[in-house]
N, C-alpha and C positions, 0 to 999 in steps of 0.2 A: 902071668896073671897080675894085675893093677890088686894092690889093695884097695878095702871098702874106704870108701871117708864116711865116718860117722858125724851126722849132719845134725844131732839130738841139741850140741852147743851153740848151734848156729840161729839160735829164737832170740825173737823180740825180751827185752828187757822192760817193756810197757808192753801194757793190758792193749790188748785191741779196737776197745770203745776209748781209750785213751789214745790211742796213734791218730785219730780223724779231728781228736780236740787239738793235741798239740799239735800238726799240722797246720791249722785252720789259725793257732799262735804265728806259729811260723809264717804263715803268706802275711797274716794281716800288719806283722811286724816289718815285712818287706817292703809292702806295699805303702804304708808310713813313713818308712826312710826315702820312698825311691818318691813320692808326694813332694815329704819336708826340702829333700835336693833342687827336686824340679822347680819349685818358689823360690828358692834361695840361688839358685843358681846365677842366673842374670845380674844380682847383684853384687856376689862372689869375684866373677869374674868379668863384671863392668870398667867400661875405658872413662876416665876422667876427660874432661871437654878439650882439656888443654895435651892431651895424647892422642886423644881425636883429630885436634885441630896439628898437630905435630908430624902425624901419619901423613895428614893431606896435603900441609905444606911442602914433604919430603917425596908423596910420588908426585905433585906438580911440576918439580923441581926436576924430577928424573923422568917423566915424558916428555918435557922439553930439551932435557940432554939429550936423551932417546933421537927425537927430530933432527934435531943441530949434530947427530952424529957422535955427539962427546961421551963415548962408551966409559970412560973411566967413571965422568961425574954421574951418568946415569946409576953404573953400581954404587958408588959412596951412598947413595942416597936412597936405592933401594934398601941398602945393609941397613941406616939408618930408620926409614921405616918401619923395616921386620922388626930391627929391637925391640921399637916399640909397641910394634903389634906383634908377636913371633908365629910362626905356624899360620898365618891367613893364606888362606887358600889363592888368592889373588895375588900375594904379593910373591909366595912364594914360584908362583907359576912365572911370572914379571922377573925375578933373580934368575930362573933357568931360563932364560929368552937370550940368555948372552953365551 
């Protein structure tokens, strides 16, 4: 035979017309963070013209290696690249082509 669990401990520590306000805290504080990120983001994790212009220099460089066959300087220049941009979906696809 299971013993009972007595469940008497197991209550709210806030009033019940209070759990629907603090809630209603709670999303509207979430939902200001998740706002404040989404503005800030882009410029968080914005590329400078010159890492822009760095990236594009380095896969020009490495589809023309690409062409002409020269697999080593293709990757040097992908590696290149990614540092600078790391994790792009493109580039990283472009790294695994070899």
């Amino acid at each position: 035979m299971k013993p009972r669990m007595d469940l008497a401990h197991h209550r709210f520590q806030i009033a019940p017309q209070n759990i629907t306000s603090h809630m209603k805290q709670i999303i509207n504080s979430i939902t200001l963070a998740l706002v404040v990120y989404s503005l800030l983001r882009p410029r968080l994790f914005a590329q400078t013209p010159e890492e822009m212009t760095a990236v594009q220099t380095a896969e020009l460089a490495a589809r023309k290696a690409f062409a002409e066959k020269a697999y080593p300087a293709f990757l040097t220049q992908m590696i290149a690249a990614n540092a600078v941009q790391p994790d792009h979906p493109r580039l990283v696809y472009k790294l695994g082509t070899l």
